[in-house]
N, C-alpha and C positions, 0 to 999 in steps of 0.2 A: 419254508420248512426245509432242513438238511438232514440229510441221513447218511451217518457213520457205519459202515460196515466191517464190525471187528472178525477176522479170519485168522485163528491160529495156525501155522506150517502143518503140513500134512504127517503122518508118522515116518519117522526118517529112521536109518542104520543108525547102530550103534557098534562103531568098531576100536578094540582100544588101541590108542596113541594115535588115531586118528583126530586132528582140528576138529574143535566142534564147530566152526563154522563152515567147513566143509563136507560138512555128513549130506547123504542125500535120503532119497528119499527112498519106500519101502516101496514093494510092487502095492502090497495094500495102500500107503500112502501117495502112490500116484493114480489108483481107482478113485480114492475118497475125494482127493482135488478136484478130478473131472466133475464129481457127483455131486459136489459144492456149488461148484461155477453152473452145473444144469438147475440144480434149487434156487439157486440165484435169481439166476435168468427166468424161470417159472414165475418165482415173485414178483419182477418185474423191474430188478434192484441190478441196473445196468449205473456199475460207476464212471464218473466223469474224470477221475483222476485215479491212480493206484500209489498207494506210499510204500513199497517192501524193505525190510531189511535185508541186507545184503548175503544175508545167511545162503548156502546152496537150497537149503531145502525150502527156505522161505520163498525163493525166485521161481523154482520149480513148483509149487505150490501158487504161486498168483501165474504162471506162465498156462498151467494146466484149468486154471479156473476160469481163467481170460479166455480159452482158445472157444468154449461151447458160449461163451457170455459175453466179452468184448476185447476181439481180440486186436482192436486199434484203440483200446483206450492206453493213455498216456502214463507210462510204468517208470516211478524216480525209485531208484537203491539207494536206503537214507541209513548211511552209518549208525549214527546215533540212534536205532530202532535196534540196532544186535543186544538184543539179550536188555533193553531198556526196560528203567522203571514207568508206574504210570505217568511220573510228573514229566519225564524226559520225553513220555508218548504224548503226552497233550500238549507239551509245546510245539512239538511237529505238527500234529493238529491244528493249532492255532494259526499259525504260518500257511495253511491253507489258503489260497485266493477267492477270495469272496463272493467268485460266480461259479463255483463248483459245488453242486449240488448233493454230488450223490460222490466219497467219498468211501474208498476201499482202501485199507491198512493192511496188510501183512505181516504177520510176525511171531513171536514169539511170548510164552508164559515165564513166570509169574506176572509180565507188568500189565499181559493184554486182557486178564480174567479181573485183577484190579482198579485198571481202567475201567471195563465194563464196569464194574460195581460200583467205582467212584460217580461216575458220569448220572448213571441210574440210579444212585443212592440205595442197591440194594445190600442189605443185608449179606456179608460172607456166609451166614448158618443159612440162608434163605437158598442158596444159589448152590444148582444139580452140578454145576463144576464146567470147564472150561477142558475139554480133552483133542488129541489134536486133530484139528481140519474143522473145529466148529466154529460156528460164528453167531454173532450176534449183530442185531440190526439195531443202531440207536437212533432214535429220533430228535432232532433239537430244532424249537425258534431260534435259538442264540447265531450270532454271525459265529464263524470258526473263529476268528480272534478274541471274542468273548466267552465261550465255552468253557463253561469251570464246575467243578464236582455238580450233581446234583441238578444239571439243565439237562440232563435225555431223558426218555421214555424208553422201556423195550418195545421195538416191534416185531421181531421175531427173535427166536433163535433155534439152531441148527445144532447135530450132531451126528456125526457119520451111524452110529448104532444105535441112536433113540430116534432119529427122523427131525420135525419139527416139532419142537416143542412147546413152542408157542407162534402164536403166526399172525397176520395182521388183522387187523379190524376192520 
């Protein structure tokens, strides 16, 4: 069994004519990070690998969630995550090595609330929304190279002002 753990960036500035790939993050979005990585680690959801986009806030966001939850696990900056769609996310996914269990992603919306819903087959009208620093826990048999819409389960998901809203079994 593998579990995916999707983590959207924490709430980041927003300053004009500033890179958006440079934006960092908000005092509130460097609290909610911490407070991600402690939910984490409470469930038990210690990743074996981290994938971040190279975004400021995204880094700072797995930097902060790693430090209460694992902060030697192995953190790769994968371009192709800036601002990716789901298909461009699940082929990094894929590309995952086959003894890595427990899989942490970092990144960025719209492609990482589509992914979840692809993966999980749930319904867009079904789904309380993906807002920043939450995450969601997906479950799959499939090896990562075979992971394709419709092979997760949800086992949790998180958000900085609802808590858990759903949690494991």
């Amino acid at each position: 069994m593998r579990k995916l753990i999707i983590l959207r960036h924490a709430k980041a500035e927003k300053v004009p004519g500033k890179a958006d790939i440079d934006r960092v993050l908000t005092d509130r979005g460097e609290h909610d990070a911490r407070r991600a990585g402690q939910v984490l680690g409470e469930l038990g959801l210690v990743p074996d690998l981290v994938l971040c986009s190279p975004a400021q806030r995204t880094r700072r966001t797995a930097e902060l969630a790693l430090a209460a939850l694992a902060p030697e696990a192995p953190v790769y900056h994968e371009r192709e995550m800036y601002l990716a769609s789901p298909k461009d996310l699940l082929a990094v996914v894929q590309r995952t090595d086959p003894d890595v269990a427990t899989l942490l992603i970092v990144g960025h919306n719209p492609g990482f609330l589509e992914l979840f819903l692809s993966l999980t087959a749930t319904p867009a009208e079904a789904d309380p929304g993906f807002p920043t620093c939450a995450f969601a826990v997906v479950e799959t048999e499939a090896p990562w190279e075979r992971l394709w819409p419709g092979d997760g389960r949800t086992v949790a998901r998180w958000t900085p002002k609802g808590g858990l809203v759903t949690g494991p079994r």
